[in-house]
C-alpha positions, 0 to 999 in steps of 0.5 A: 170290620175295616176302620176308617178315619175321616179328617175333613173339615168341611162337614158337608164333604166330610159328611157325604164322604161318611155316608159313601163309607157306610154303604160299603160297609166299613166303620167311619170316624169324623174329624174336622181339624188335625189336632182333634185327629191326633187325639182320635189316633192315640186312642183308637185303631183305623185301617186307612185314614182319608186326609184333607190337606188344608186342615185348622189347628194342624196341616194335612202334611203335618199330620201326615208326618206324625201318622206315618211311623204308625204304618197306618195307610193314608189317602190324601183329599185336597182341593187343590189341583196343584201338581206341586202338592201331589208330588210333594204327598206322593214324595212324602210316601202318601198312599194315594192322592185325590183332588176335590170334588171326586164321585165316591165311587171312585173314592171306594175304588182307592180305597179298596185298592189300597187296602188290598196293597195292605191286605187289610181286606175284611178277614178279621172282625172285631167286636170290643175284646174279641176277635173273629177271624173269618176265613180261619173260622175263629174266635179270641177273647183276649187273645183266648182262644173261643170254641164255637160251633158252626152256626154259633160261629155264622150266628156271631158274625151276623151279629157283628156284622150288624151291630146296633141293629134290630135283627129279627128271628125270622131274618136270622132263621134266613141267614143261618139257617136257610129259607127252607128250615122248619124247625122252632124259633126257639134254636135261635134263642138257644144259639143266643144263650150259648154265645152270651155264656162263652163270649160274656156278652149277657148285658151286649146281646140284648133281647127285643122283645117279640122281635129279636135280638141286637147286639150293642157296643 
């Protein structure tokens, strides 16, 4: 799942920008002030960074200047309308510049087309120590190769793709197995067991109890 951070210090925007993120599906991190950002950075790994201009503690183009040996693409969000900012960003190498307010339709169109420019487009998953490459159908551990079956594979990344939430038997029969499958929940578990044992992940696929299973970081 791509990764974006968010440093905006007005929590009402920083919030409304989170819940726009979420609907699209990408993972979302908020900050409100440039130091806490550079802290957020030296810790974690984001795909895109959306980046207010007027930040406590460190500027957005102070920020930006530290960001920018990482190759990480940057989005700039101001409210100013100033055209001296905007090619001072532009200038800087900033990736794309949107000035406050802005629809977030539009805010998800940049971004994708940002990403796209970086092909950072979700082709590789990543859940902990493992990563799940879509397209080649692949799995690592630790950079260890993992052998999965089809469906154990379409199983794993359902799971992923829905991490925290409850998913139902009924709703993985649906998605792996098709509407039209007449055979026992009891595939599903099997599935589940085999996943735990080659992935590790006996304390991360939980059981709900007459309900499903939930995979939780």
């Amino acid at each position: 799942m791509i990764k974006i951070l968010v440093v905006e210090d007005d929590i009402a925007v920083a919030n409304l920008i989170k819940l726009n993120l979420n609907t699209a599906n990408y993972e979302s991190t908020v900050v409100f002030d440039g130091e806490e950002a550079l802290n957020v950075i030296e810790r974690d790994r984001f795909d895109l960074i959306l980046l207010d201009v007027m930040l406590p503690k460190v500027d957005g183009f102070t920020l930006f200047e530290k960001i920018k040996p990482l190759g990480i693409p940057v989005i700039f969000l101001t409210a100013k309308s100033s055209v001296t900012d905007k090619v001072y960003g532009l200038k800087a190498g900033v990736d794309d510049y949107m000035t406050k307010p802005f629809e977030g339709i539009e805010l998800l169109a940049r971004i994708e087309n940002v990403l796209r420019h970086y092909n950072k487009k979700s082709n590789i998953i990543n859940f902990k120590d493992t990563e799940v490459y879509l397209e080649e159908m692949k799995v690592k551990k630790n950079g260890e190769m993992i052998e999965l079956t089809l469906k154990e594979f379409e199983l794993l990344v359902f799971l992923v793709q829905n991490k925290n939430i409850v998913l139902t038997r009924e709703k993985i029969i649906e998605k792996i197995w098709g509407y039209d499958y007449v055979g026992e929940t009891r595939t599903i578990d099997n599935h589940i067991q085999k996943l735990r044992k080659k992935l590790g992940w006996k304390d991360e696929i939980k059981t709900v109890f007459k309900l499903g299973y939930r995979l939780e970081e």
